[in-house]
N, CA, C and O atoms as CSV, one atom per row, in Angstrom:
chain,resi,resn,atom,element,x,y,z
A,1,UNK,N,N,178.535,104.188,190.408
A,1,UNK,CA,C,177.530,103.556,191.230
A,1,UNK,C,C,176.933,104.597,192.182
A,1,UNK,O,O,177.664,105.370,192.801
A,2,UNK,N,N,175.197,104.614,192.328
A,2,UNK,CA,C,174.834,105.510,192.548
A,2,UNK,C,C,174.796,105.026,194.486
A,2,UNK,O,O,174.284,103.923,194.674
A,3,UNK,N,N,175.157,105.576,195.446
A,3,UNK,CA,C,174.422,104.844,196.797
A,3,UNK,C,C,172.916,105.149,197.476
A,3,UNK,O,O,172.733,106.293,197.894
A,4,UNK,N,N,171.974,104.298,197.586
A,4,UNK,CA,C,171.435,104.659,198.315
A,4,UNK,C,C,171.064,104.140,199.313
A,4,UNK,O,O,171.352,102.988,199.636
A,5,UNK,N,N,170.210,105.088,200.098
A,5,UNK,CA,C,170.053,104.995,201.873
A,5,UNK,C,C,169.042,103.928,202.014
A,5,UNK,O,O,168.346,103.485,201.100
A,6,UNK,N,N,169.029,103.487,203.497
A,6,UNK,CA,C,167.981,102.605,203.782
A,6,UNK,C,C,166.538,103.372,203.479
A,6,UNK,O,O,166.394,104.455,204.047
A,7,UNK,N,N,165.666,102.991,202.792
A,7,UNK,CA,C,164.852,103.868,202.325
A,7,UNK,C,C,163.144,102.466,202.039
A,7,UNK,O,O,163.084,101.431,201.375
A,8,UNK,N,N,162.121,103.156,202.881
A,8,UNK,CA,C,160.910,102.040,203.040
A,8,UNK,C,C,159.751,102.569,201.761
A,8,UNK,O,O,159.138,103.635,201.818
A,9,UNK,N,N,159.669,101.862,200.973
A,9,UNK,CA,C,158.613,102.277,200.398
A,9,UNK,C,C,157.131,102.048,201.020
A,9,UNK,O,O,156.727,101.021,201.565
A,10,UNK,N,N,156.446,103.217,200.811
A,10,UNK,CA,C,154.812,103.203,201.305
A,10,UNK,C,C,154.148,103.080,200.037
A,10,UNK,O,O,153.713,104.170,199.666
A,11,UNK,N,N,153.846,101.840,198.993
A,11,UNK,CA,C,153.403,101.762,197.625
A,11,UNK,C,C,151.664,102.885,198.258
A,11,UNK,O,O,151.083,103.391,197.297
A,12,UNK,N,N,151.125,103.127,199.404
A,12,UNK,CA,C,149.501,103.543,199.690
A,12,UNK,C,C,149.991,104.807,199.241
A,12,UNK,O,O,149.089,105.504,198.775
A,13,UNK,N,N,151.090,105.317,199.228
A,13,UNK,CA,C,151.566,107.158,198.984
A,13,UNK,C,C,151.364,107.375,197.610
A,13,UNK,O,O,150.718,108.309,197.135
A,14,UNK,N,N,152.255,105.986,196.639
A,14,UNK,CA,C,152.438,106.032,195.805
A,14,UNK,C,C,151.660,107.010,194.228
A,14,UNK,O,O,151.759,106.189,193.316
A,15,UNK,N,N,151.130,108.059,193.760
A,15,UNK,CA,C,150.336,108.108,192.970
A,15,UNK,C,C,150.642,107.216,191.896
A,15,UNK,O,O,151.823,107.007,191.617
A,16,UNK,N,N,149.714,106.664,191.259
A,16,UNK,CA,C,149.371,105.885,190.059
A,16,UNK,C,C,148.843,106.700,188.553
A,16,UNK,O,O,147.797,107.214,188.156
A,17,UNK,N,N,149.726,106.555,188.208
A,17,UNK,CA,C,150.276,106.937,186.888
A,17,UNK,C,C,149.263,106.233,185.717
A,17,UNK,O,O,149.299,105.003,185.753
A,18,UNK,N,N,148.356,106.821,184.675
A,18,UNK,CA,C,147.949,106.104,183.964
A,18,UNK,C,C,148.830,105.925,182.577
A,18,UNK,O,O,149.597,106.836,182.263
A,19,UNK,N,N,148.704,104.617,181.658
A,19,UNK,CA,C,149.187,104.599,180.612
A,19,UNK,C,C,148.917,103.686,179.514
A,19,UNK,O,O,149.412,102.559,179.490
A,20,UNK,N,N,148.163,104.124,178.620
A,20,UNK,CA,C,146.638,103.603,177.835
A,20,UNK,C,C,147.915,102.605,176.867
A,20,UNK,O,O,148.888,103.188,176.389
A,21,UNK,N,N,147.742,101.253,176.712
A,21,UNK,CA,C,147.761,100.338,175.873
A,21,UNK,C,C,147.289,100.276,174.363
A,21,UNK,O,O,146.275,100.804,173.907
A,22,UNK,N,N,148.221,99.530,173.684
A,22,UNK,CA,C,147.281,99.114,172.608
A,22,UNK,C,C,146.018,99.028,172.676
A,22,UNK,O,O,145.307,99.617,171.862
A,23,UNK,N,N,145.451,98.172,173.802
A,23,UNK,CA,C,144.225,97.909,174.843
A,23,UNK,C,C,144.175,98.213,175.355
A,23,UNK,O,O,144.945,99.172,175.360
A,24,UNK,N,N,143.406,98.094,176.526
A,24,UNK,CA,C,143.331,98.434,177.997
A,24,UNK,C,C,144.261,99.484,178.547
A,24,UNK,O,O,144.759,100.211,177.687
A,25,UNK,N,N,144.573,99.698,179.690
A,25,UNK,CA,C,145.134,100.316,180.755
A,25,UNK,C,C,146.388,99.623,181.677
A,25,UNK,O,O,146.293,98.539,182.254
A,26,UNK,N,N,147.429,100.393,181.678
A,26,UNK,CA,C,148.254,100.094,182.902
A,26,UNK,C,C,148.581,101.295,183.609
A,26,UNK,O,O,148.964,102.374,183.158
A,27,UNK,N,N,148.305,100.830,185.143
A,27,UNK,CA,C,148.491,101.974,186.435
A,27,UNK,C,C,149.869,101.940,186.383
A,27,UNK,O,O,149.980,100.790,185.958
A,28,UNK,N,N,151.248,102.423,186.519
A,28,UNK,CA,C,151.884,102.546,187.053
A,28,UNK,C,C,152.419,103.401,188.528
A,28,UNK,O,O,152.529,104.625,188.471
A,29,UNK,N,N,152.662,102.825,189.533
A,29,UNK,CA,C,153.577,103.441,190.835
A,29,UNK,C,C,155.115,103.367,190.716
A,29,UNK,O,O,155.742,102.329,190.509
A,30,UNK,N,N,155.711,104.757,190.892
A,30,UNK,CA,C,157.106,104.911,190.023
A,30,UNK,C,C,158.118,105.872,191.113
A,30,UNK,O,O,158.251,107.068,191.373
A,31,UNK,N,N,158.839,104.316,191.649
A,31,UNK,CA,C,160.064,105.447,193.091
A,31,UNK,C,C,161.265,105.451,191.962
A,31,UNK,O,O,161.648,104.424,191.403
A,32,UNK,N,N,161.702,106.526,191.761
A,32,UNK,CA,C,162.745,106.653,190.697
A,32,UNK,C,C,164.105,107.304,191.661
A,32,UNK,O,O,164.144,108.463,192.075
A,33,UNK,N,N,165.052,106.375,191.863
A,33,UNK,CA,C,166.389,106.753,192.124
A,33,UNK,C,C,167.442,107.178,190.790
A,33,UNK,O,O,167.352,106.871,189.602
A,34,UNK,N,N,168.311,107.886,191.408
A,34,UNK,CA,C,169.571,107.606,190.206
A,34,UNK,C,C,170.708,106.535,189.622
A,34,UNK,O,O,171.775,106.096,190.050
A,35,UNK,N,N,169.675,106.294,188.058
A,35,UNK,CA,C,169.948,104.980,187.714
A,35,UNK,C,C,169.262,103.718,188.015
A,35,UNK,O,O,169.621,102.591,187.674
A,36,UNK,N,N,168.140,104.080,188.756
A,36,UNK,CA,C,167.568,102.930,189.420
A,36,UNK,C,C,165.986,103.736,189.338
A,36,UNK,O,O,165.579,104.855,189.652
A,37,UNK,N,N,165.340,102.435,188.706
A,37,UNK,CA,C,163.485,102.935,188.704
A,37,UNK,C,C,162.994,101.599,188.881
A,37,UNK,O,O,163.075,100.617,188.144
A,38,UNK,N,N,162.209,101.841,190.566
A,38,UNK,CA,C,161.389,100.575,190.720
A,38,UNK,C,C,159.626,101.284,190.723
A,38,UNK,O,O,159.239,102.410,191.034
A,39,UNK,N,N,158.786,99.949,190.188
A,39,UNK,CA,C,157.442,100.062,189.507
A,39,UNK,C,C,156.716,99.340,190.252
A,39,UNK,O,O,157.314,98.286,190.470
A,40,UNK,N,N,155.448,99.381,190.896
A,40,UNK,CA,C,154.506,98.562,190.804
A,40,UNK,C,C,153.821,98.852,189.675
A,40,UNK,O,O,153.507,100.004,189.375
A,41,UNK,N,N,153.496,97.636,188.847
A,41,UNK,CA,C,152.453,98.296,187.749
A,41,UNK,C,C,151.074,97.477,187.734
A,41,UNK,O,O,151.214,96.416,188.342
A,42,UNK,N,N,150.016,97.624,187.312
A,42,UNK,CA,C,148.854,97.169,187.514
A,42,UNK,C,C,148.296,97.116,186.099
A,42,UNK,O,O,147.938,98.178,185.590
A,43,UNK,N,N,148.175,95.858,185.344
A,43,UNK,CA,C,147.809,96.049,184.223
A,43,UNK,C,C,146.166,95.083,184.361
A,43,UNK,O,O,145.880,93.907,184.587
A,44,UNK,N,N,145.330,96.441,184.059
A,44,UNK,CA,C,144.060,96.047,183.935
A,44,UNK,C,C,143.807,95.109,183.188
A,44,UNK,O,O,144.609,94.636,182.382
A,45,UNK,N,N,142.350,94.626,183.417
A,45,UNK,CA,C,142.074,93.063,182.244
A,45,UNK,C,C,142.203,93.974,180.835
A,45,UNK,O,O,141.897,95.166,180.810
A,46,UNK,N,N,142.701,93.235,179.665
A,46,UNK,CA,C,142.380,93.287,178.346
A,46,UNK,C,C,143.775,93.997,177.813
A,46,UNK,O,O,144.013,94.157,176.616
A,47,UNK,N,N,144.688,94.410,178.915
A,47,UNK,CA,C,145.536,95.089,178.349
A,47,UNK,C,C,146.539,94.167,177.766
A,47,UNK,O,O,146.849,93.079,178.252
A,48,UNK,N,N,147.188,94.879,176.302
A,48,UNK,CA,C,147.975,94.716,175.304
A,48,UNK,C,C,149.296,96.109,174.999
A,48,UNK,O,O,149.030,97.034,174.230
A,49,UNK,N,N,150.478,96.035,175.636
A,49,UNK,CA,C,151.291,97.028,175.552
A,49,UNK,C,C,151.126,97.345,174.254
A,49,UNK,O,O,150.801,96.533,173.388
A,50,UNK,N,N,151.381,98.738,174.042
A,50,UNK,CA,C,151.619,99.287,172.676
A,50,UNK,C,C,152.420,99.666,171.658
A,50,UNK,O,O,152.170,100.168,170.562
A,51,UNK,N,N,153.876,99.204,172.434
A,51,UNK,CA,C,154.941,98.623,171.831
A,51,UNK,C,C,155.494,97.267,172.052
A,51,UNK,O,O,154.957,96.343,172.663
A,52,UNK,N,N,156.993,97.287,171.290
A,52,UNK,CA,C,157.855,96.226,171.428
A,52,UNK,C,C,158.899,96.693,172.155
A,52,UNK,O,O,159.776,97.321,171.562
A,53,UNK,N,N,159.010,96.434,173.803
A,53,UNK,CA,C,159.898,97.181,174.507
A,53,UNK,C,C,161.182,96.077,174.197
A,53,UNK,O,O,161.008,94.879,173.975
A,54,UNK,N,N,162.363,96.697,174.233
A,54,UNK,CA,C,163.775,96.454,174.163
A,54,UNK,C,C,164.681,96.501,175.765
A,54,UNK,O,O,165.554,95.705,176.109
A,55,UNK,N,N,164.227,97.521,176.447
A,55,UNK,CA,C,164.609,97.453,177.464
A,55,UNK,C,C,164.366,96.694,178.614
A,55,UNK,O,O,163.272,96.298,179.017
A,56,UNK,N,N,165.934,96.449,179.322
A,56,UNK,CA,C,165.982,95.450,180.606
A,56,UNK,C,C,165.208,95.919,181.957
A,56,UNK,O,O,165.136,97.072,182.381
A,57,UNK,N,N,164.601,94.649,182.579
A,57,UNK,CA,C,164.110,94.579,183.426
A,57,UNK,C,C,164.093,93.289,183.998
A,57,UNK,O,O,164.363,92.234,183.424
A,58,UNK,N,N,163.564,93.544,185.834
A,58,UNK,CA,C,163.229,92.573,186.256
A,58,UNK,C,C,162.057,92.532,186.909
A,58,UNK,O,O,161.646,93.225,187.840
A,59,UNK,N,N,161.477,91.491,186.220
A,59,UNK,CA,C,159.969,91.588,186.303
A,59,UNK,C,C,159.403,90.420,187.438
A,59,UNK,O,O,159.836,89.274,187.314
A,60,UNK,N,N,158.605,90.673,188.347
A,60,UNK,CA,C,158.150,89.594,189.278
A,60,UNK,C,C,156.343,89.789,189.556
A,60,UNK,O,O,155.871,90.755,190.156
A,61,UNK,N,N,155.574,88.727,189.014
A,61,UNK,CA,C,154.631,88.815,189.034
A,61,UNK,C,C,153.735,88.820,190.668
A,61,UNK,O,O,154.100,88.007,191.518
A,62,UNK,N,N,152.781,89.620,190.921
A,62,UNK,CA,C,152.578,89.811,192.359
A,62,UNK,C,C,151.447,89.086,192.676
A,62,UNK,O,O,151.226,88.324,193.618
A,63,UNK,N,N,150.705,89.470,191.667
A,63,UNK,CA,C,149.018,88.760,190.894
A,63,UNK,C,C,148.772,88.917,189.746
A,63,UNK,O,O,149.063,89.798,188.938
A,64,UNK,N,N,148.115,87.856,189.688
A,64,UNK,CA,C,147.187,87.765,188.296
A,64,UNK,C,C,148.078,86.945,187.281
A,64,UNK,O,O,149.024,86.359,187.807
A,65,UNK,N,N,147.972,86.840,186.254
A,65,UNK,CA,C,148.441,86.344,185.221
A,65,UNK,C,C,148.637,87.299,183.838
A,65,UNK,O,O,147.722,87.874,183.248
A,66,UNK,N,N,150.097,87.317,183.469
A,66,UNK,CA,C,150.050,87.822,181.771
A,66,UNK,C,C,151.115,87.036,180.990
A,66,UNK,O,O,151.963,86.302,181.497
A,67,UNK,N,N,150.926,87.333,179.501
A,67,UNK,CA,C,151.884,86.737,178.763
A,67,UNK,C,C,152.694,87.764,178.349
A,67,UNK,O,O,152.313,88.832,177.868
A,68,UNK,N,N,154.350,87.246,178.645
A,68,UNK,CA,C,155.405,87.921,177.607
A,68,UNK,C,C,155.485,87.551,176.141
A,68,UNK,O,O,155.959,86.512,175.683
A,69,UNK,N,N,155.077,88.322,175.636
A,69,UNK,CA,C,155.219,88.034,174.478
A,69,UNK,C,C,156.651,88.536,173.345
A,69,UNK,O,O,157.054,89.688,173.183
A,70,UNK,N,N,157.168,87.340,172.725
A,70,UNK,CA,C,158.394,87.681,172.242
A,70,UNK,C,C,157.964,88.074,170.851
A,70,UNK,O,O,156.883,87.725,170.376
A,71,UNK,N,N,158.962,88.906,170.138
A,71,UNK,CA,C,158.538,89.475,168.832
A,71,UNK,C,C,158.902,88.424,167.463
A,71,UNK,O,O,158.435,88.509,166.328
A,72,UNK,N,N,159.866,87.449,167.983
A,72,UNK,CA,C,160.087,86.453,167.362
A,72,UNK,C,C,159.291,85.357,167.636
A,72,UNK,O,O,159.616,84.211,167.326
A,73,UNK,N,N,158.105,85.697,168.289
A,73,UNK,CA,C,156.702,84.479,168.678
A,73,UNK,C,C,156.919,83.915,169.779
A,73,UNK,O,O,155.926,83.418,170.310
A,74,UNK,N,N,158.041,83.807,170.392
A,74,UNK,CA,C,157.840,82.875,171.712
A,74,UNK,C,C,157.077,83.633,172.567
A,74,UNK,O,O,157.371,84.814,172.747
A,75,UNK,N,N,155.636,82.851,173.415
A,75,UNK,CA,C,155.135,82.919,174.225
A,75,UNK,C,C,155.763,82.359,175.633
A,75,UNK,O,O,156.354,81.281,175.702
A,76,UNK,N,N,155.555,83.228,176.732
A,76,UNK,CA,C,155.835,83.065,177.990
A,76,UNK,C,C,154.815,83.596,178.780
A,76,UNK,O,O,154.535,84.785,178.932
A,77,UNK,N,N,154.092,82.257,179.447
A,77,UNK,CA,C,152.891,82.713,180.886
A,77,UNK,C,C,153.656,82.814,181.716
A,77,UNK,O,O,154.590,82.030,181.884
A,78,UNK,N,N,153.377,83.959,182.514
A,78,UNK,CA,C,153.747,84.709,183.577
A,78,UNK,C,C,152.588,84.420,184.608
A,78,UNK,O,O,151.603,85.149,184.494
A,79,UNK,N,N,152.561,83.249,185.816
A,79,UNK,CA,C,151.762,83.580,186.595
A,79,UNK,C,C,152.674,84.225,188.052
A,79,UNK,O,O,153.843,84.587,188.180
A,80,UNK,N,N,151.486,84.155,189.034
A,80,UNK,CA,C,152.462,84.657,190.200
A,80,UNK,C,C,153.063,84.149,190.849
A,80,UNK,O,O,152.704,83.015,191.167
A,81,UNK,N,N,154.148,84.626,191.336
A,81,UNK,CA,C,155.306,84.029,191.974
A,81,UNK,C,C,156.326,83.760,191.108
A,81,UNK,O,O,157.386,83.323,191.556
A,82,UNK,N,N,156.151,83.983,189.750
A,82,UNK,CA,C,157.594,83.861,188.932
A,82,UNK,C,C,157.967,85.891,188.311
A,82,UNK,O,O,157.416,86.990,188.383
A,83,UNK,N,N,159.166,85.304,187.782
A,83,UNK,CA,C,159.893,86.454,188.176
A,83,UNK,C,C,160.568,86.076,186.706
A,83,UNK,O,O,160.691,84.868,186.501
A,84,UNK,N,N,161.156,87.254,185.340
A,84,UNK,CA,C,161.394,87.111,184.326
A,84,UNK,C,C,162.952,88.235,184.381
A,84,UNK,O,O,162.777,89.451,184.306
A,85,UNK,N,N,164.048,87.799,184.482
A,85,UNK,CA,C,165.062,88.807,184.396
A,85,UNK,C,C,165.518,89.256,182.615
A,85,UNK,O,O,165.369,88.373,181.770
A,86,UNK,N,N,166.091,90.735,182.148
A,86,UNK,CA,C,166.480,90.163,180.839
A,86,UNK,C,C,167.325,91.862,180.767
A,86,UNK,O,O,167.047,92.799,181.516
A,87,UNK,N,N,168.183,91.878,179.865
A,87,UNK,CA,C,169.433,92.759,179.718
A,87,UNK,C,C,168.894,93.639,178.857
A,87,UNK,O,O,168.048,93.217,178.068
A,88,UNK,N,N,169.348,95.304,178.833
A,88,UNK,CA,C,168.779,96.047,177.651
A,88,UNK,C,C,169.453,95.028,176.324
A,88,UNK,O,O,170.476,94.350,176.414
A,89,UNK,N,N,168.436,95.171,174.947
A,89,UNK,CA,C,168.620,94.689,173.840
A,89,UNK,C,C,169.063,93.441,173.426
A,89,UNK,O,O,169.665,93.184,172.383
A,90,UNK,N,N,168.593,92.380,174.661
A,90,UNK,CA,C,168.767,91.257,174.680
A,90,UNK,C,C,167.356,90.522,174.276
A,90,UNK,O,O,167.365,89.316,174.032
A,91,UNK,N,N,165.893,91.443,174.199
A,91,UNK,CA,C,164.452,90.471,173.421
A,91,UNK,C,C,163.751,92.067,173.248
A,91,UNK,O,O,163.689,93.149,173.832
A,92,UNK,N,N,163.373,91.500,172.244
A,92,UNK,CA,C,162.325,92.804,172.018
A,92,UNK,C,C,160.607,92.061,172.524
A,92,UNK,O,O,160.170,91.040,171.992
A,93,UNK,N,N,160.044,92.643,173.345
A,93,UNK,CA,C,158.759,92.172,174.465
A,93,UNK,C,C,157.713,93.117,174.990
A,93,UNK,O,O,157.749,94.283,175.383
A,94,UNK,N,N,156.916,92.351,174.879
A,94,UNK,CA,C,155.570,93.527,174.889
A,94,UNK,C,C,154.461,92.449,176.223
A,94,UNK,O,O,154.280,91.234,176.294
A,95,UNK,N,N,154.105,93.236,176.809
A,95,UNK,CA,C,152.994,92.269,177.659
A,95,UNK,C,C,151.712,92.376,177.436
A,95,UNK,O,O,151.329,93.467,177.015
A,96,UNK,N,N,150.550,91.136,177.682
A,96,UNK,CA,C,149.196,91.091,177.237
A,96,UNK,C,C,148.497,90.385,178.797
A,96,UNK,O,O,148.866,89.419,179.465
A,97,UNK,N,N,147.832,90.948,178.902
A,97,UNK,CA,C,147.167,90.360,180.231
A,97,UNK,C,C,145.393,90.204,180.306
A,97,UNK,O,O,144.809,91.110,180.902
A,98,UNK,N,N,144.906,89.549,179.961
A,98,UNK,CA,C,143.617,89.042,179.419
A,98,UNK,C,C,142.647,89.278,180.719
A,98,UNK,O,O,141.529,89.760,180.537
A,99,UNK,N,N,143.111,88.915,182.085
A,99,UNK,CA,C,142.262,88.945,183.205
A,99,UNK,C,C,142.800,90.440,183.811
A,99,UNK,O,O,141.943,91.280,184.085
A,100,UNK,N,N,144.215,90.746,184.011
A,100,UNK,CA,C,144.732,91.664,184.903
A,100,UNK,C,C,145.918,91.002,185.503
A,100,UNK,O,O,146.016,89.791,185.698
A,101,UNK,N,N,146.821,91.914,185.782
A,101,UNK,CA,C,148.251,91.274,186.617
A,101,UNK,C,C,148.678,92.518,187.352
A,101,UNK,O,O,148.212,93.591,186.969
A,102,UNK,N,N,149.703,92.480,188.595
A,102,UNK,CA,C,150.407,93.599,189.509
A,102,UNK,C,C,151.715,92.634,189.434
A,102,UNK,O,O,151.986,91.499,189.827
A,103,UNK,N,N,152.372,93.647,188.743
A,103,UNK,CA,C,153.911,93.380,188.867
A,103,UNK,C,C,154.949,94.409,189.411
A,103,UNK,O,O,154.630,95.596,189.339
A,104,UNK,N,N,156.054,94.108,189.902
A,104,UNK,CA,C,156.885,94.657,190.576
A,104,UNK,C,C,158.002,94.415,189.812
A,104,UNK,O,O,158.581,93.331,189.740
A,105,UNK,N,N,158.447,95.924,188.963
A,105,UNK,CA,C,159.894,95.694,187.968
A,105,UNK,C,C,160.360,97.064,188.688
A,105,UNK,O,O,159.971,97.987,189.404
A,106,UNK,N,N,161.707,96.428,187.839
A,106,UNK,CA,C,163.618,97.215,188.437
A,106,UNK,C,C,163.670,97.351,187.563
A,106,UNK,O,O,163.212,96.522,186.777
A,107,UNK,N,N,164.324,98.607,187.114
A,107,UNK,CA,C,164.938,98.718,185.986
A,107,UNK,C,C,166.084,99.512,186.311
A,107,UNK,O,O,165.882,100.252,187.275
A,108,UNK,N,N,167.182,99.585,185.823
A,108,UNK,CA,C,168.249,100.887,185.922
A,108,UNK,C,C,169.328,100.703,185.361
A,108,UNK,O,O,169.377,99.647,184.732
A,109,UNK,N,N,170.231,101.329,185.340
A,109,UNK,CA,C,171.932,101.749,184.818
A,109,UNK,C,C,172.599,99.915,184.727
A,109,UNK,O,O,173.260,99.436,183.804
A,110,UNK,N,N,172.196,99.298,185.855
A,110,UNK,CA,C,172.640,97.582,186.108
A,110,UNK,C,C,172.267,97.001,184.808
A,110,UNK,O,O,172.991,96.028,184.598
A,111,UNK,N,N,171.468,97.193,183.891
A,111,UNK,CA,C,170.604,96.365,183.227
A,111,UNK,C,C,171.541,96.811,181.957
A,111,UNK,O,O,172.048,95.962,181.224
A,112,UNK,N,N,171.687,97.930,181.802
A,112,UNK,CA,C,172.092,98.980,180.498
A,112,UNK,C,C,171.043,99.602,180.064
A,112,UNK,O,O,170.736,99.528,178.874
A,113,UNK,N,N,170.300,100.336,180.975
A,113,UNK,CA,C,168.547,100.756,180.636
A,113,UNK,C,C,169.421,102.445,180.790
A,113,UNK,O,O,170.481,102.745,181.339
A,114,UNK,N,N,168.497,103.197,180.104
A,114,UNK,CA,C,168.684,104.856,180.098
A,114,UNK,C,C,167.401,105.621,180.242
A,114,UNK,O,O,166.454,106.030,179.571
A,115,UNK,N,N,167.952,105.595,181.700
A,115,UNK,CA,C,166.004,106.063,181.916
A,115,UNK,C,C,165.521,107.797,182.209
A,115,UNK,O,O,164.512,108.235,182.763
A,116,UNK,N,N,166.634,108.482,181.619
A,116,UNK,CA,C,166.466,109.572,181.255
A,116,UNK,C,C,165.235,110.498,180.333
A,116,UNK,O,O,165.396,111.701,180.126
């Protein structure tokens, strides 16, 4: 277990990371501890991830609206104020966001994620 300090994030410092979609665009903002990576991400209208991610996260929608999409078809709307937890290699999931969404995910060592 890694410790860390009382520590304030300033997301205005943050640089934003681009990362082109199937579709569209997602910004990512990325404070990376050891074992521990928290995200604001900003997925522009139209965006469609460009994989089928496997890895755990916890996802909490800030704005906007997107769908999780499961690879076995289940659909899940994500509006704001809900929050989606899930374990590495427990769904294979990709996100689609038609208008735009800002989400705030965790990911790290807790989950069984290897973010090396």
């Amino acid at each position: 277990m890694n410790l860390i300090p009382f520590t304030c994030i300033d997301w205005s410092s943050i640089t934003k990371e681009q990362h082109e979609g199937e579709t569209g665009v997602a910004l990512w903002q990325v404070v990376q501890y050891p074992g521990l990576r928290v995200r604001i991400v900003e997925y522009k209208p139209n965006y469609k991830a460009d994989h089928w991610c496997q890895k755990g996260h916890i996802v909490q929608c800030l704005e906007g609206e997107f769908i999780n999409e499961q690879e076995n078809g289940d659909i899940i709307v994500m509006k704001k104020g809900m929050t989606y937890v899930v374990s590495d290699d427990q769904s294979s999931h990709r996100s689609i966001s038609e208008k735009g969404a800002r989400l705030l995910i965790i990911d790290g060592d807790f989950l069984g994620s290897d973010l090396k």
